[in-house]
C-alpha positions as CSV (number, residue, x, y, z in Angstrom):
1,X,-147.6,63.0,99.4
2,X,-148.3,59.6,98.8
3,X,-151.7,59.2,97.6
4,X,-154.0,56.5,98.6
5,X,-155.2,53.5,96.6
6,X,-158.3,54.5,95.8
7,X,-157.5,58.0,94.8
8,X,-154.4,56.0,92.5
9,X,-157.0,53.9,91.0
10,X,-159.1,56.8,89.8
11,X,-156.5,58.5,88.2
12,X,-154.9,55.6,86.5
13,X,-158.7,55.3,84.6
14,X,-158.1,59.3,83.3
15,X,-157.4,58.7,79.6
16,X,-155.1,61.4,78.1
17,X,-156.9,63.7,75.6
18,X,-158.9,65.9,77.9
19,X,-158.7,69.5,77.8
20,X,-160.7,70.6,81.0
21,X,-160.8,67.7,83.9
22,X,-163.0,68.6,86.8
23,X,-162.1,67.2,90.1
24,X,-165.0,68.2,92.2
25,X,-165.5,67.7,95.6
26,X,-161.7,68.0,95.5
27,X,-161.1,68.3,99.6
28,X,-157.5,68.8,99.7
29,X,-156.9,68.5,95.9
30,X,-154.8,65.8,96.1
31,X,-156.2,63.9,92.7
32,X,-156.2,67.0,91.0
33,X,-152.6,67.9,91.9
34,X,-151.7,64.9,90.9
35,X,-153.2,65.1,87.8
36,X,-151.3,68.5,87.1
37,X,-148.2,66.1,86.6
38,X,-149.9,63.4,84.6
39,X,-152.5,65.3,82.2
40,X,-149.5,68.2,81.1
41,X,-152.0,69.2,78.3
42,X,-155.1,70.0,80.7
43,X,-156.4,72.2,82.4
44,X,-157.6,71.3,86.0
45,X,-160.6,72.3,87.8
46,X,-161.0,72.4,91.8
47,X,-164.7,72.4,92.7
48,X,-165.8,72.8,96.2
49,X,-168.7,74.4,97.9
50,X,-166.8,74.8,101.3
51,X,-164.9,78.4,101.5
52,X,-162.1,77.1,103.8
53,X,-161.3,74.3,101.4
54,X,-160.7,76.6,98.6
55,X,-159.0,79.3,100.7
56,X,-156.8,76.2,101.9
57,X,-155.9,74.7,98.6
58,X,-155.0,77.7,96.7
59,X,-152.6,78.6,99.8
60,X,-150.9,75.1,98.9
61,X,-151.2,75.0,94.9
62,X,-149.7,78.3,95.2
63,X,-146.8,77.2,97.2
64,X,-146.6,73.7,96.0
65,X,-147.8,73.6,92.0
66,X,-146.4,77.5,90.9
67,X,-145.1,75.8,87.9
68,X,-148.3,75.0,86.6
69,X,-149.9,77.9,88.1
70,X,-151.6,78.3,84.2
71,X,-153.3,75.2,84.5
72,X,-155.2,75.3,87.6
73,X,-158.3,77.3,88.8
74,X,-160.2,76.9,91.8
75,X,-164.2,77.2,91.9
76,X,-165.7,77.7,95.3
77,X,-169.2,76.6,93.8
78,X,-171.9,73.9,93.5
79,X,-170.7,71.7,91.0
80,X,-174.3,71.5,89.6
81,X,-173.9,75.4,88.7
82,X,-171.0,75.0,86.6
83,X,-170.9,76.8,83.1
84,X,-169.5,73.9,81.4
85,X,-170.7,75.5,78.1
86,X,-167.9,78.4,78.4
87,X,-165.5,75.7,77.8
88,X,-164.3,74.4,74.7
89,X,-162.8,70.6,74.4
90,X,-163.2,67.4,76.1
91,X,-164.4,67.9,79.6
92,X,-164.1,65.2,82.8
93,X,-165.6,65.5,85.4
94,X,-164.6,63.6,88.4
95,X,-166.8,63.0,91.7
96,X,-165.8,60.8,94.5
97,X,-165.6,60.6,98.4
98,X,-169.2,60.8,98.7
99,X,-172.3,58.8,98.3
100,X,-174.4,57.2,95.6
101,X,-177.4,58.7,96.3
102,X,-176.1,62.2,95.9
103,X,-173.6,61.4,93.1
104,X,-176.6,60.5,91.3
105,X,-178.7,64.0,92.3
106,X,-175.4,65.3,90.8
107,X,-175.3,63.9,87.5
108,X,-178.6,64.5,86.5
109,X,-178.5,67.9,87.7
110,X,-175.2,68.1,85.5
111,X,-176.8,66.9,82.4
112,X,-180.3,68.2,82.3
113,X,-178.2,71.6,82.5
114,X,-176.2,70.6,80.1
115,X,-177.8,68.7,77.4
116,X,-175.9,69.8,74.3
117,X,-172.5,68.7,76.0
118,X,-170.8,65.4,75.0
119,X,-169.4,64.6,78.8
120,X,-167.3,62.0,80.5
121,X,-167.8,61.3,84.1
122,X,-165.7,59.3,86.4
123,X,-167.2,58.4,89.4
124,X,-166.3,56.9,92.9
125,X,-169.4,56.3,95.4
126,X,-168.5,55.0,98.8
127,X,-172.0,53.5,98.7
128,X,-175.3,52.8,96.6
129,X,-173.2,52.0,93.8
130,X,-176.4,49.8,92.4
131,X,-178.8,53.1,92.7
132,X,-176.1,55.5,90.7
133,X,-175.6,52.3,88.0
134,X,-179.1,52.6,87.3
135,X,-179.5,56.2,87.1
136,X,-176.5,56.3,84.3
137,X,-178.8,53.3,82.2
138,X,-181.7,55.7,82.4
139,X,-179.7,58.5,80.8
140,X,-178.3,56.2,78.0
141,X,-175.1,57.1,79.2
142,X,-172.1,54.4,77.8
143,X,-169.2,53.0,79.6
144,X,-165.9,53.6,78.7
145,X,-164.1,51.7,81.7
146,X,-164.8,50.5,85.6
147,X,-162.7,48.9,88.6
148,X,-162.7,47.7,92.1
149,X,-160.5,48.6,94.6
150,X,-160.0,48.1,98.0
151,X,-158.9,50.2,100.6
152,X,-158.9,50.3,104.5
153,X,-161.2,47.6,104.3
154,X,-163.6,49.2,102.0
155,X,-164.3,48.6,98.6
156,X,-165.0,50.9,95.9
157,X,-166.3,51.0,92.5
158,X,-164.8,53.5,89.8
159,X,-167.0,53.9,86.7
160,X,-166.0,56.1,83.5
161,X,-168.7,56.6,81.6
162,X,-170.0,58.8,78.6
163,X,-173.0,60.9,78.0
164,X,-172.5,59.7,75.0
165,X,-175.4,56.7,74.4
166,X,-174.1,53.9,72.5
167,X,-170.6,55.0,71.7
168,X,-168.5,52.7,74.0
169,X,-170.1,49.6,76.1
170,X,-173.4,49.5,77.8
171,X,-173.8,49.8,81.6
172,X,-174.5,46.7,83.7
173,X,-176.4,47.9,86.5
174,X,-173.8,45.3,88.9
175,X,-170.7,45.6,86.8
176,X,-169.2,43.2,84.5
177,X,-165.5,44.2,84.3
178,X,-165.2,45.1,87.8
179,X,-165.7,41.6,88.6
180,X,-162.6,40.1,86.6
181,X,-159.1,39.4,88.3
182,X,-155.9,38.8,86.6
183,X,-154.2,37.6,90.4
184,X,-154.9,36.1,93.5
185,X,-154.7,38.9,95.2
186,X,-157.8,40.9,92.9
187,X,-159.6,37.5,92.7
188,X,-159.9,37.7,97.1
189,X,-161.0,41.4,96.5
190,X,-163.5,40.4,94.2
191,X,-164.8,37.4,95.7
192,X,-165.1,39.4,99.5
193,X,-166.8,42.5,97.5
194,X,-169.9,40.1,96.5
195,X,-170.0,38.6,99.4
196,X,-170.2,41.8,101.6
197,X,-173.0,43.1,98.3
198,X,-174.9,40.0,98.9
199,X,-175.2,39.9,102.6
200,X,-175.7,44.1,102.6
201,X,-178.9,43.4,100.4
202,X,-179.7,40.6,102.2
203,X,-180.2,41.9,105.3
204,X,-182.2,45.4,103.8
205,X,-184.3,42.3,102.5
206,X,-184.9,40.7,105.7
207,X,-185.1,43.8,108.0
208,X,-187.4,46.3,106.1
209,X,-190.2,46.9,104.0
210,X,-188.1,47.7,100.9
211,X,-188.1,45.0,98.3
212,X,-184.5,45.0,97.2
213,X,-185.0,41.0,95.8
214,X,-184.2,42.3,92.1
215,X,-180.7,43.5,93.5
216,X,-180.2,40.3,95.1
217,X,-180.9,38.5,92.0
218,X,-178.7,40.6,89.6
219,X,-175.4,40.2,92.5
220,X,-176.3,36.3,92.3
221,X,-176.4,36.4,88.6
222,X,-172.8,37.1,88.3
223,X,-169.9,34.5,87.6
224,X,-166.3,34.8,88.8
């Protein structure tokens, strides 16, 4: 099956190297079948709370991925209960399809748990990217890479980072590389994604008591 921009995008920014990758909140397990092919040397994780999603995907992984039958298990399980410690390695974990907000419960659950862990995340909100960016600054965590795509109309951030402090680049709380184009196409992305930040902020600003002025300053600080 053909897989969707955004689900391209994220895979394209998994390094090779790793020995256990994580895709979590898999749904139909489309990233992580898809990984099977592309990561030969890992070993691939499906995480899902949801019974019927597991009992679903192992029905198709079974049918359509026998071949790598050794290098897949599925986890019907909060992914904040993981024994990450009974694994040896480099370990990803990949979380997408779902918001900021609880992408950032998620990761800080994740690493207070595991503290002793070095731990790459790659993560795809499909909102309150500026909330999760801050969270990752606060646990010193380092990033390793980050784009923008667009898809359906929508526009999301993907962010690899480390919980590794000071290893690889710091964090910008907005993005720096994100907002970099090398066509005219990803130039229009770009240029339409700060527009639609701005105007979202704006308009918390202007309609509520929350004083999001400091977010509107950081989107404004940024040069295309």
């Amino acid at each position: 099956m053909k897989r969707s921009k955004r689900l391209t995008q994220i895979e394209q920014l998994v390094t090779p190297g790793y020995t256990h990758i994580w895709d979590c909140c898999c749904d139909h397990g489309f990233l992580g079948a898809a990984l099977l092919s592309s990561q030969s040397s890992a070993q691939i994780h499906f995480v899902d709370v949801v019974p019927t999603v597991i009992t679903e995907l192992e029905s198709r992984l079974q049918r359509f991925c026998s071949d790598s039958a050794t290098r897949w298990t599925t986890h019907c399980q909060d992914l904040t209960e993981l024994l990450l410690e009974q694994y040896s390695g480099r370990q990803l974990i990949i979380i997408a399809g779902v918001g900021g907000d609880l992408i950032t419960q998620f990761v800080d659950a994740i690493q207070q748990k595991h503290t002793g862990l070095n731990l790459d995340f790659l993560l795809c909100p499909v909102h309150r990217q500026f909330t999760l960016r801050q969270k990752l600054i606060e646990l010193n965590f380092s990033l390793k890479d980050e784009a923008l795509v667009e898809e359906n109309q929508r526009f999301y951030e993907v962010i690899l980072v480390s919980s590794e402090s000071n290893v690889h680049s710091p964090i910008s709380p907005v993005g720096e590389k994100i907002w970099q184009s090398d066509s005219v196409e990803q130039r229009r992305v770009v240029e339409e994604y700060l527009h639609n930040t701005l105007n979202h902020y704006q308009r918390i600003q202007h309609g509520s008591s929350t004083n999001v002025k400091h977010i509107i300053e950081a989107y404004r600080g940024i040069t295309l």
